[in-house]
Each structure stands twice: as C-alpha cells, then as structure tokens.
Backbone of each chain as ProteinMPNN parsed JSONL, in Angstrom:
{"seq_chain_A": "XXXXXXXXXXXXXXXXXXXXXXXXXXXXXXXXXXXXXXXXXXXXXXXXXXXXXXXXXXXXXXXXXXXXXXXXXXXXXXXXXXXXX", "coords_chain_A": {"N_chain_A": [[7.199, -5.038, 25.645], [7.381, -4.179, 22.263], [8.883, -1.748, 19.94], [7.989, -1.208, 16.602], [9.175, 0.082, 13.523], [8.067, 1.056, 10.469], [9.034, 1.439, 7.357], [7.787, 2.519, 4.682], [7.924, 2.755, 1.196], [8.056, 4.522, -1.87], [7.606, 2.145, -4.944], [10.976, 2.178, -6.653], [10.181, 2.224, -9.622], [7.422, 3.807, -9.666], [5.665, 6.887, -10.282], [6.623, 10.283, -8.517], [4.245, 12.234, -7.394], [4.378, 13.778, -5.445], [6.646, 14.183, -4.324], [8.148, 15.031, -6.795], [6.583, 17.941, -6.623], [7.397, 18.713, -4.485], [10.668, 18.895, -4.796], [10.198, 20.613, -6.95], [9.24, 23.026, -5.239], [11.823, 23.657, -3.741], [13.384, 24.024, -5.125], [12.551, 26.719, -6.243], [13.08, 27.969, -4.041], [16.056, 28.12, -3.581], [17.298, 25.868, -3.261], [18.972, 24.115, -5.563], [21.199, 22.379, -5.367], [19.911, 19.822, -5.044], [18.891, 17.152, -6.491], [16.64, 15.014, -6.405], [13.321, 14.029, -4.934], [11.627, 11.623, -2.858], [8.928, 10.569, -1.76], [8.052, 9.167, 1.143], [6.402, 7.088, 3.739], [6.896, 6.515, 7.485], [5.86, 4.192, 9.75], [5.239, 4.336, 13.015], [5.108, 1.283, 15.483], [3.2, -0.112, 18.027], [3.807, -2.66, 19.919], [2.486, -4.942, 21.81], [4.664, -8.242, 22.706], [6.077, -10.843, 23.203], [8.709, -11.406, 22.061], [11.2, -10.161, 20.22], [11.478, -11.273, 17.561], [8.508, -12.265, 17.383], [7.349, -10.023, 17.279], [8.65, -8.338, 15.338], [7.171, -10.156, 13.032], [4.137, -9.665, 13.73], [4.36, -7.259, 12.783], [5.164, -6.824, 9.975], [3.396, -8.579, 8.842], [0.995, -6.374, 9.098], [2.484, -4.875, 7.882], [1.692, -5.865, 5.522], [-0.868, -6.24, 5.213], [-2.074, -4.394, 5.674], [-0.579, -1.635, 5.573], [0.81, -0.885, 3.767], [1.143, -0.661, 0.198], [1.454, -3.398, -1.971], [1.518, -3.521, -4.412], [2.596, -0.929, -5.599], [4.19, -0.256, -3.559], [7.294, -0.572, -1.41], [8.092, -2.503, 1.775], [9.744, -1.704, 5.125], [11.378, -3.056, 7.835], [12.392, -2.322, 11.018], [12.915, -3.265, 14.141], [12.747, -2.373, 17.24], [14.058, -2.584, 21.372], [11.496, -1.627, 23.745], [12.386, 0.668, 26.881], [11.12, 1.627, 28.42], [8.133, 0.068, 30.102]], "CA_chain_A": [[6.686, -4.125, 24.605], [8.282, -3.705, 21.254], [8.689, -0.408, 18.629], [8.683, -1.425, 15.287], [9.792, 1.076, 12.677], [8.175, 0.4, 8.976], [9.299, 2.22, 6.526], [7.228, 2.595, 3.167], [8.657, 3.684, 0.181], [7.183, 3.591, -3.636], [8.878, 1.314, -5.715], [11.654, 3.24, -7.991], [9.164, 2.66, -11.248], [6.668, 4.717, -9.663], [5.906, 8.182, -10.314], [6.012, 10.328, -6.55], [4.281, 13.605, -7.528], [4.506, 14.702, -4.406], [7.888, 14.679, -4.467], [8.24, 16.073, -7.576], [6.11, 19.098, -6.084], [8.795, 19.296, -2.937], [11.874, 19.202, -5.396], [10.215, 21.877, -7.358], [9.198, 24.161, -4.173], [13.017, 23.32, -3.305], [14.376, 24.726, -6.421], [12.22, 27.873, -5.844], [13.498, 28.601, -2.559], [17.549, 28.245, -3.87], [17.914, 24.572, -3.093], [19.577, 23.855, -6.408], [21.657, 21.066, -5.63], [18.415, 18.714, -4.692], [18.378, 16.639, -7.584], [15.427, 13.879, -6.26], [12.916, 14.147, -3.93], [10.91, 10.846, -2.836], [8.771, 10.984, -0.141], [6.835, 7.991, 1.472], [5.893, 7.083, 5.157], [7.116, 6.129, 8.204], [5.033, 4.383, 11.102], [5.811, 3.641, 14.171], [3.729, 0.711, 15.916], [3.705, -0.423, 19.855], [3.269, -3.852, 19.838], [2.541, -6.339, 23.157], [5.06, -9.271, 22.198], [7.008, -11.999, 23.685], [10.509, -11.654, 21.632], [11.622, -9.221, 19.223], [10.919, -12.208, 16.953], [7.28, -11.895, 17.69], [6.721, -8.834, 16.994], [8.759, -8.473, 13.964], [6.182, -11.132, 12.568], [3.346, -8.885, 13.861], [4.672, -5.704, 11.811], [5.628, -7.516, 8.693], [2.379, -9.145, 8.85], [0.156, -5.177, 9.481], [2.599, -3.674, 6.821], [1.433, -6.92, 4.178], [-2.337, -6.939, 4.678], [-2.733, -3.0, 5.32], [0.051, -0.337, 6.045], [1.432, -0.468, 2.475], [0.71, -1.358, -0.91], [2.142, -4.308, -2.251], [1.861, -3.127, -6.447], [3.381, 0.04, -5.724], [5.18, -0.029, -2.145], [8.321, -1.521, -0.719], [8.225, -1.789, 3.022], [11.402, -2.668, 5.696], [10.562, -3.103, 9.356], [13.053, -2.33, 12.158], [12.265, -4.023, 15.499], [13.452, -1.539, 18.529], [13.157, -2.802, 22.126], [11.094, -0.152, 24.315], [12.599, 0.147, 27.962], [9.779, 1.737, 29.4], [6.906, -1.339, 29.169]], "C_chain_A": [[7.812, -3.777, 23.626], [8.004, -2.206, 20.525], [9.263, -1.45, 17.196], [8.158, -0.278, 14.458], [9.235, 0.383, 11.037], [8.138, 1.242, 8.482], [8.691, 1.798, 4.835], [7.3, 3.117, 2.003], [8.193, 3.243, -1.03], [8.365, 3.125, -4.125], [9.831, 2.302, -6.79], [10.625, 3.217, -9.666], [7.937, 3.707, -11.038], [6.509, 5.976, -9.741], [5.804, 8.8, -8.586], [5.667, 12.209, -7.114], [4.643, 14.494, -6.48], [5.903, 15.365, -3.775], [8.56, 15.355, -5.33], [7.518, 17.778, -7.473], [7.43, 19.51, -4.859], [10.126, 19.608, -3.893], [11.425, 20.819, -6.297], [10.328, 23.203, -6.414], [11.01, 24.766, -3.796], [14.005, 24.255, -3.744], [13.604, 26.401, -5.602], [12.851, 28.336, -5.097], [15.454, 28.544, -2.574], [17.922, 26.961, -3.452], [18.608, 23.816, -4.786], [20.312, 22.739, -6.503], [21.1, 19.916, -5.148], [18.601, 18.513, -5.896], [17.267, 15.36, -7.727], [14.675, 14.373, -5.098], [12.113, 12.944, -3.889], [10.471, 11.313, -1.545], [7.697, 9.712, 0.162], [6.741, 7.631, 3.107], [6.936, 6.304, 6.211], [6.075, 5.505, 9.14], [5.422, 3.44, 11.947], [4.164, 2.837, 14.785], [4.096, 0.32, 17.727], [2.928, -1.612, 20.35], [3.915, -4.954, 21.162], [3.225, -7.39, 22.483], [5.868, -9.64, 23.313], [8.559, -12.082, 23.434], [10.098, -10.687, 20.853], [11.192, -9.642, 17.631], [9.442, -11.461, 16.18], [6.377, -10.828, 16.791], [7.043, -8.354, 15.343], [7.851, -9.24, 12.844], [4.887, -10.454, 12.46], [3.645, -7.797, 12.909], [4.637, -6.328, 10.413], [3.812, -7.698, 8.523], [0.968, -7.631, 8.314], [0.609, -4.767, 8.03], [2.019, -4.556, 5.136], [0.148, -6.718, 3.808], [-2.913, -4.989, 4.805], [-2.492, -1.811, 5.531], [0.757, -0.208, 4.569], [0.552, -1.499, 1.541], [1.18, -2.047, -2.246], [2.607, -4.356, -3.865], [2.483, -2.115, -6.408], [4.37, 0.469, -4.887], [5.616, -0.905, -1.745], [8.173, -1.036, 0.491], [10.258, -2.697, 3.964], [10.916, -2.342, 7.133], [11.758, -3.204, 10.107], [12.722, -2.241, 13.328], [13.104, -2.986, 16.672], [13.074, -2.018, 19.981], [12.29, -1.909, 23.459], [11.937, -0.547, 25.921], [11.369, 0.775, 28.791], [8.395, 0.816, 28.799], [5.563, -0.562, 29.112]], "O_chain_A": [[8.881, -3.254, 23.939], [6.91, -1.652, 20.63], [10.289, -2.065, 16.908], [7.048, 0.238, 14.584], [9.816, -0.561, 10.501], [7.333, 2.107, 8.827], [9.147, 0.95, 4.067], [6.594, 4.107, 1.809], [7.949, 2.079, -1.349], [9.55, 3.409, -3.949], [9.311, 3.056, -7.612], [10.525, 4.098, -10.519], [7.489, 4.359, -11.981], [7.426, 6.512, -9.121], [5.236, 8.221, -7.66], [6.488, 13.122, -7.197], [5.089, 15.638, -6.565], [6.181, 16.382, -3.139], [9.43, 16.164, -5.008], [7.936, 18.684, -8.195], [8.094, 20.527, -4.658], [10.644, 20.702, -3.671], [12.103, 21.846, -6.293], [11.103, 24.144, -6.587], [11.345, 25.94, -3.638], [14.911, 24.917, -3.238], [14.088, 26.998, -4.641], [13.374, 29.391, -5.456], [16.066, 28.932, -1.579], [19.131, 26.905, -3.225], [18.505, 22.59, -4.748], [20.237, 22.045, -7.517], [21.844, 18.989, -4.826], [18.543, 19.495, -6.636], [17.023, 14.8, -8.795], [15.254, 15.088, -4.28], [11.595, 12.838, -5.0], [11.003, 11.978, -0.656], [6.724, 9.425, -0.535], [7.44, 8.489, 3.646], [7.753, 5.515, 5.735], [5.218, 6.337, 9.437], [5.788, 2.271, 11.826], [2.985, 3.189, 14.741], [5.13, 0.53, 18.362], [1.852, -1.651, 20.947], [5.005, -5.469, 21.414], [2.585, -7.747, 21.494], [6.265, -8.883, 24.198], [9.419, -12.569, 24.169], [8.927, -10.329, 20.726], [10.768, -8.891, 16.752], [9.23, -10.715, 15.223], [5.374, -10.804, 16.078], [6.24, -8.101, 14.445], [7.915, -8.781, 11.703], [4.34, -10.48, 11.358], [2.707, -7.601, 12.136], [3.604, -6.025, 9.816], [3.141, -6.785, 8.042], [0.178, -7.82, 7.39], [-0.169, -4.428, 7.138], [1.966, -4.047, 4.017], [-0.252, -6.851, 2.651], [-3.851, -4.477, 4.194], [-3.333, -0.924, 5.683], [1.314, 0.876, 4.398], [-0.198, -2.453, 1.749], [1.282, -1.48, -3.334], [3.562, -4.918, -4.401], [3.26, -2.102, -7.363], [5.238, 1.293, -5.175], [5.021, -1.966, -1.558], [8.1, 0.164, 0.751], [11.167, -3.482, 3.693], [10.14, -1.43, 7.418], [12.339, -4.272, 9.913], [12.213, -1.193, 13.725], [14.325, -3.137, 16.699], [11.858, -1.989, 20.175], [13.166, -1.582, 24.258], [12.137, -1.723, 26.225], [10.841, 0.225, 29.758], [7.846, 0.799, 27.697], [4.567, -1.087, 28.612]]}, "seq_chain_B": "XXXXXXXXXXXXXXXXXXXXXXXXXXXXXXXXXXXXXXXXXXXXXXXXXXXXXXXXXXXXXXXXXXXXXXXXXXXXXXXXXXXXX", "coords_chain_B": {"N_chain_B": [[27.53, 12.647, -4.811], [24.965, 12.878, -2.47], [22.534, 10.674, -0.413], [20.38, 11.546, 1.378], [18.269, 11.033, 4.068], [15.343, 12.112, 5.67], [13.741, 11.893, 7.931], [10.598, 12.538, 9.341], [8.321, 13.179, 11.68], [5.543, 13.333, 13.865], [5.439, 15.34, 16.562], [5.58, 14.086, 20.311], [2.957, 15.492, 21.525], [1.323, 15.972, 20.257], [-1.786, 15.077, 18.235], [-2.741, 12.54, 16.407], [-4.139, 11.591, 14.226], [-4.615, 10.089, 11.953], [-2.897, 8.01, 12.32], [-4.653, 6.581, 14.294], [-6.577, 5.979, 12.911], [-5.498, 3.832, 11.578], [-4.358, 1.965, 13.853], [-7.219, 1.543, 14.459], [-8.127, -0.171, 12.387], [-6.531, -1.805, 11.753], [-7.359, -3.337, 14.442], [-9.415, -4.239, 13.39], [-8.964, -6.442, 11.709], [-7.704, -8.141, 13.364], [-5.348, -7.725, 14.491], [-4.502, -7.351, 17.633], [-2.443, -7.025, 19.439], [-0.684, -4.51, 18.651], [-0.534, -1.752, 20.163], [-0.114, 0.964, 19.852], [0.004, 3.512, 16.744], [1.53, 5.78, 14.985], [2.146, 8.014, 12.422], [4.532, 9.254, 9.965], [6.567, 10.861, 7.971], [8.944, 9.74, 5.765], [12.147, 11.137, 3.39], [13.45, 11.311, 0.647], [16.017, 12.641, -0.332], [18.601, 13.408, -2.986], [21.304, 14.443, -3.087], [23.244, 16.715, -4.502], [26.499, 17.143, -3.268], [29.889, 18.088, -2.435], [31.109, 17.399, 0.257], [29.683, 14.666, 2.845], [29.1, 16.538, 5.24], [28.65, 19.182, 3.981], [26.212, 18.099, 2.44], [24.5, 17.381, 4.585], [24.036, 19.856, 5.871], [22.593, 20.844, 3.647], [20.581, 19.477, 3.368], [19.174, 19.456, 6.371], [18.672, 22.374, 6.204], [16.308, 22.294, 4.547], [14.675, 20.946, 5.419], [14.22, 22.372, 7.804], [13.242, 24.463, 6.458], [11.103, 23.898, 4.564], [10.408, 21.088, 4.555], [9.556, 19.704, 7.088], [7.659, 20.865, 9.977], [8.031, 23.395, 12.237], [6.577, 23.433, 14.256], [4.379, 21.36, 14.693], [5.859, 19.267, 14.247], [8.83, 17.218, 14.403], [12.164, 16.474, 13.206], [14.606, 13.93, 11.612], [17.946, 13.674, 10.607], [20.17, 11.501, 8.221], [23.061, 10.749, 6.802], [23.571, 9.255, 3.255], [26.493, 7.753, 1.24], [26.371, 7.865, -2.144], [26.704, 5.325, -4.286], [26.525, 5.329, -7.091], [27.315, 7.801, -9.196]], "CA_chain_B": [[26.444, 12.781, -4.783], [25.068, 11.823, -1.692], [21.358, 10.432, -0.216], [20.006, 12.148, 2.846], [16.78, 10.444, 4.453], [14.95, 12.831, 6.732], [12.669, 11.437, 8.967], [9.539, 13.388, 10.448], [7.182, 12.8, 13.111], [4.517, 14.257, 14.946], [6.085, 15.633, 18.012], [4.331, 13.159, 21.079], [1.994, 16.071, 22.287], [0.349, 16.124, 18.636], [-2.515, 13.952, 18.177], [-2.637, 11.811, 15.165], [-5.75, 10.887, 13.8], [-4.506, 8.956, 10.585], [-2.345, 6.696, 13.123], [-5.573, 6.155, 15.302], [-7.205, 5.207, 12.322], [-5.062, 2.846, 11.203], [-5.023, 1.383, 15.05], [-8.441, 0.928, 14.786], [-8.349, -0.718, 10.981], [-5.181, -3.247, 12.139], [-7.948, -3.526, 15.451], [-10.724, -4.918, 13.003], [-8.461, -6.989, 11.077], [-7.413, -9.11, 14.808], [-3.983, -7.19, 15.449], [-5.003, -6.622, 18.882], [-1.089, -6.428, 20.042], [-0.571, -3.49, 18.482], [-1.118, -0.72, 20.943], [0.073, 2.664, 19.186], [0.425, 3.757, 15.416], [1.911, 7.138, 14.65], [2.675, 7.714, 11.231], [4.912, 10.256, 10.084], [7.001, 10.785, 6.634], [10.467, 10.048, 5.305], [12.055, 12.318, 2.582], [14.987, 10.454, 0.546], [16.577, 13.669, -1.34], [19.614, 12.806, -3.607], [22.117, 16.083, -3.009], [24.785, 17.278, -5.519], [27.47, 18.273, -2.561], [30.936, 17.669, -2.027], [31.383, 16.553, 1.445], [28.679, 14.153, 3.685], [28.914, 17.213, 5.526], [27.624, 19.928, 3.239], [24.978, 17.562, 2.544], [23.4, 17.507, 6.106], [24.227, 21.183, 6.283], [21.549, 21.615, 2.844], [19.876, 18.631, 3.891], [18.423, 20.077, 7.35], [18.171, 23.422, 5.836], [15.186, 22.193, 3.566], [13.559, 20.563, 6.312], [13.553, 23.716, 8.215], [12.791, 25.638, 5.345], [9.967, 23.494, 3.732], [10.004, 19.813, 4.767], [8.906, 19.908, 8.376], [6.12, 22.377, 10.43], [8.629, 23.413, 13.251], [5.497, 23.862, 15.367], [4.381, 20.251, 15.375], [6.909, 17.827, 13.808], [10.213, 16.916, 14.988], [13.184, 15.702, 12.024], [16.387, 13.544, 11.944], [18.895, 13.57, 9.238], [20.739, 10.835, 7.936], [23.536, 11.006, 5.481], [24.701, 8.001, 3.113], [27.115, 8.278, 0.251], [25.592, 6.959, -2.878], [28.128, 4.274, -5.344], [26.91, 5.592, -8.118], [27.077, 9.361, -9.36]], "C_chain_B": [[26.169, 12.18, -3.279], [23.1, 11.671, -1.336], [21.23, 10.825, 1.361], [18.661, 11.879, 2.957], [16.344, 11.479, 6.157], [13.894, 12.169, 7.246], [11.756, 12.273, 9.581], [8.777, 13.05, 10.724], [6.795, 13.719, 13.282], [5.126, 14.37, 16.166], [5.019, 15.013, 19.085], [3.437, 13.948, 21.562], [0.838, 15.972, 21.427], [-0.827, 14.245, 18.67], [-2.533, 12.89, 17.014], [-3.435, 10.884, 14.84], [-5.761, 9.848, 12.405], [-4.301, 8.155, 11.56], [-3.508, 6.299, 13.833], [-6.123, 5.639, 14.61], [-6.755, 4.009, 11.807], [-4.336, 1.625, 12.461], [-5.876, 0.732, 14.667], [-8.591, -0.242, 13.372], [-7.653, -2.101, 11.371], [-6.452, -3.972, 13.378], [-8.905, -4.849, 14.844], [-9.97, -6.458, 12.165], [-7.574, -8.274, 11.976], [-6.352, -8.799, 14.996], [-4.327, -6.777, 16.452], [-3.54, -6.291, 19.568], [-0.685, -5.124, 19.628], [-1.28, -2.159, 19.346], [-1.145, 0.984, 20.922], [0.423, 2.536, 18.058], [0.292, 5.312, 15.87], [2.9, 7.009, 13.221], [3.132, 9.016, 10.82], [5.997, 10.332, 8.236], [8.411, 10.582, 6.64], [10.391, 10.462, 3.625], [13.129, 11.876, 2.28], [14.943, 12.188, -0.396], [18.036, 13.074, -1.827], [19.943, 14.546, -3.807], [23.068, 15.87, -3.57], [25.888, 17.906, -4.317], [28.78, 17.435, -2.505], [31.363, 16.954, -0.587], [29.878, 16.291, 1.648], [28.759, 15.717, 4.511], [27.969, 18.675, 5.235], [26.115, 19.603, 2.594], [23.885, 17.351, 3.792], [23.204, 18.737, 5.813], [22.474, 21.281, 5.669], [20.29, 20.903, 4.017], [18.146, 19.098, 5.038], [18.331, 21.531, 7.135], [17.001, 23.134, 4.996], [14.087, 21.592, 4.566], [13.072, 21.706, 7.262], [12.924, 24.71, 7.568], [11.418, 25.404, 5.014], [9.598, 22.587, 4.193], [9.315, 19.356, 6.013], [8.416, 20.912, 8.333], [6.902, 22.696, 11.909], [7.628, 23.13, 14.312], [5.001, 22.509, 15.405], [4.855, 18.877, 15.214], [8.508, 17.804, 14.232], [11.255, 16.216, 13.566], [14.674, 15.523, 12.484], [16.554, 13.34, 10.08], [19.619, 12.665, 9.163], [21.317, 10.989, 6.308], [24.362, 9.398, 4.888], [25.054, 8.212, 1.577], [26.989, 6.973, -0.884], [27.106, 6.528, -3.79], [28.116, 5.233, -6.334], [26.268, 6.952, -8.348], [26.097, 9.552, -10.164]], "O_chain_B": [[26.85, 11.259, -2.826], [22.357, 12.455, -1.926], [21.919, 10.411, 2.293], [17.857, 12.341, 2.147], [16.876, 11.479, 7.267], [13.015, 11.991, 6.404], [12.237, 12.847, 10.557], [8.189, 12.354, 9.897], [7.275, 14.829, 13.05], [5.314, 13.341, 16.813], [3.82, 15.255, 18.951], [2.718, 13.274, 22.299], [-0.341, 15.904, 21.774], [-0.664, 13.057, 18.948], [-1.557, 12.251, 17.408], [-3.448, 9.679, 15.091], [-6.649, 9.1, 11.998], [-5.256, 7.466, 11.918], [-3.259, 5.129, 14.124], [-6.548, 4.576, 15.062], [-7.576, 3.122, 11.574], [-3.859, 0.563, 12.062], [-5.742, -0.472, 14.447], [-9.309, -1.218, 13.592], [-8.161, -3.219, 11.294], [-6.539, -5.196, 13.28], [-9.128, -5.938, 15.371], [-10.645, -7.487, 12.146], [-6.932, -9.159, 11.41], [-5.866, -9.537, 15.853], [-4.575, -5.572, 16.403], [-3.488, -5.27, 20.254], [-0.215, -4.513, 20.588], [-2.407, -1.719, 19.118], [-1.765, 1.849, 21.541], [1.172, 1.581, 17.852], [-0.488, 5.893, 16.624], [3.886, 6.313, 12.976], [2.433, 9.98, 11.13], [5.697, 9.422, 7.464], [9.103, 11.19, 7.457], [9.457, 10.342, 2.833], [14.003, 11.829, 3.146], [13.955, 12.68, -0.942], [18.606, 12.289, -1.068], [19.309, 15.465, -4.326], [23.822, 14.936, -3.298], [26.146, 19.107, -4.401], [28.733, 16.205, -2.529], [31.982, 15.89, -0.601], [28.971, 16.964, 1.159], [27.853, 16.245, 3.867], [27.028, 19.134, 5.882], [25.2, 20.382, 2.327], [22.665, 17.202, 3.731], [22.06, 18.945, 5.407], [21.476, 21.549, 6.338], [19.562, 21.354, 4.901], [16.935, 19.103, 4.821], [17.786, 22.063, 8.102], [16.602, 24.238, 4.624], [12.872, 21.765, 4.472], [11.892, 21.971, 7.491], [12.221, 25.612, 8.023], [10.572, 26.297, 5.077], [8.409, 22.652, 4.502], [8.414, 18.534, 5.85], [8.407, 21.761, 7.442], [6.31, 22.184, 12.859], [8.028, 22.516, 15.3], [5.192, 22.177, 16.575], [4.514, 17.808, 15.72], [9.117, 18.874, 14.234], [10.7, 15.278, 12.993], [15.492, 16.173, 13.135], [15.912, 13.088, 9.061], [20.166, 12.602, 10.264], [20.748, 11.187, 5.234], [25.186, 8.683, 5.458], [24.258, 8.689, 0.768], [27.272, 5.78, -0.772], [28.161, 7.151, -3.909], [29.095, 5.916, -6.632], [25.159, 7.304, -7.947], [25.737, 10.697, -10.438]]}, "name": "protein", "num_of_chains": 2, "seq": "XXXXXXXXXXXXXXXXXXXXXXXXXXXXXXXXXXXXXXXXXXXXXXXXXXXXXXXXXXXXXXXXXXXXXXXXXXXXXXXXXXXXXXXXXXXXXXXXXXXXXXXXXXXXXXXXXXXXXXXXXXXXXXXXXXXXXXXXXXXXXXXXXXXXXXXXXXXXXXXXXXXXXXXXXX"}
C-alpha cells in the first residue's frame, strides 16, 4: 500500500479570490507582512500497488482525468510508502 | 522575503465527505486501487520577514489565527527562502 500526496495549485495567471479574501482577513487581524496568499488543495490517496512506480502512475493518472484541472491547475504527486499495509 | 506553505488536513477522526466523493467518482471512472481520498488545503503565503525563523513564527500564527479550525484540522509549516525579492 502506497500514500500519494497531490498537490494542486492554480496556475500563477490565475486569479485565487479566495486567497485574496484570506490575505485581506490577514491584514485585518495585524498580519501586515503577508504579501500573497494562494490557496489550492491537497489530497491524499491510498492506493493498492505493486511498486512505488505503480502507483505513482495511478495518482498522476486520477490527478489528469479528475482531481485537478488541467486549463487552470498545476498538479505534483509525491509517492510515500505506508508501513502499516 | 520568504514562502511558507501550510498544509491542512482533516484531523483522521473527521469524516470527509468531499474525499468520499471523489473515491467514489475515481471508483466510476475504474481506479479501483485507490482505497482512501482525504482532501485537505495548502496555503502558499509570501512573508516580508527577516529571518526563516520569524517567518514560521507569523506563518503558524495565521494558521492559528485564521487558516486552520483548531477543532478539526491539523497544520504543518514549511519555510523556503524565495531568489527573488
């Protein structure tokens, strides 16, 4: 049993209101030297595989056809191996 | 300047009904290896501080403050020192 780690992040041309809402809240609250806020997903998956390989192939594959979105989101996939199976 | 990526999760007691849905979506789509999704947010902030240090310090002060729900998310901090100012 693998963990893979994909990380989804909008591409730098995109707008991230939502981060522009957190940098503002930020400011409010005396965070002042915040000058960006992006914010985009993490998900962890728990994938039956054979090699590290494998699985990496499997994730890549999930985050291509339907964990991100390929016109506006960059993803990056880090393969972890679980020790409890 | 530096870039601090916070990481948050659903603490494992928390249920997580997006990740189940997107289980079941990867399910219909023939990822059957996949046996857990939990999806959770990262938070790139770009901090004005003098040391990698004072940058965690704010860093995890905003996640306690605003960016996490102490009550059912868990956060890690990572600090990396950006090239260009």
């Amino acid at each position: 049993m693998f963990k893979a780690e994909i990380t989804v992040t909008l591409r730098p041309s995109i707008l991230d209101p939502q981060g522009k809402a957190a940098q503002h809240a930020l400011g409010e609250l005396g965070f002042d030297s915040v000058r960006q806020v992006r914010i985009g997903k993490v998900i962890a998956l728990d994938i039956e595989a054979d090699t590290a390989d494998e699985a990496e192939r499997i994730a890549k594959d999930a985050a291509d056809k339907l964990l991100a979105n390929p016109v506006m989101e960059d993803f990056d996939v880090v393969i972890h191996e679980h020790t409890s199976a």
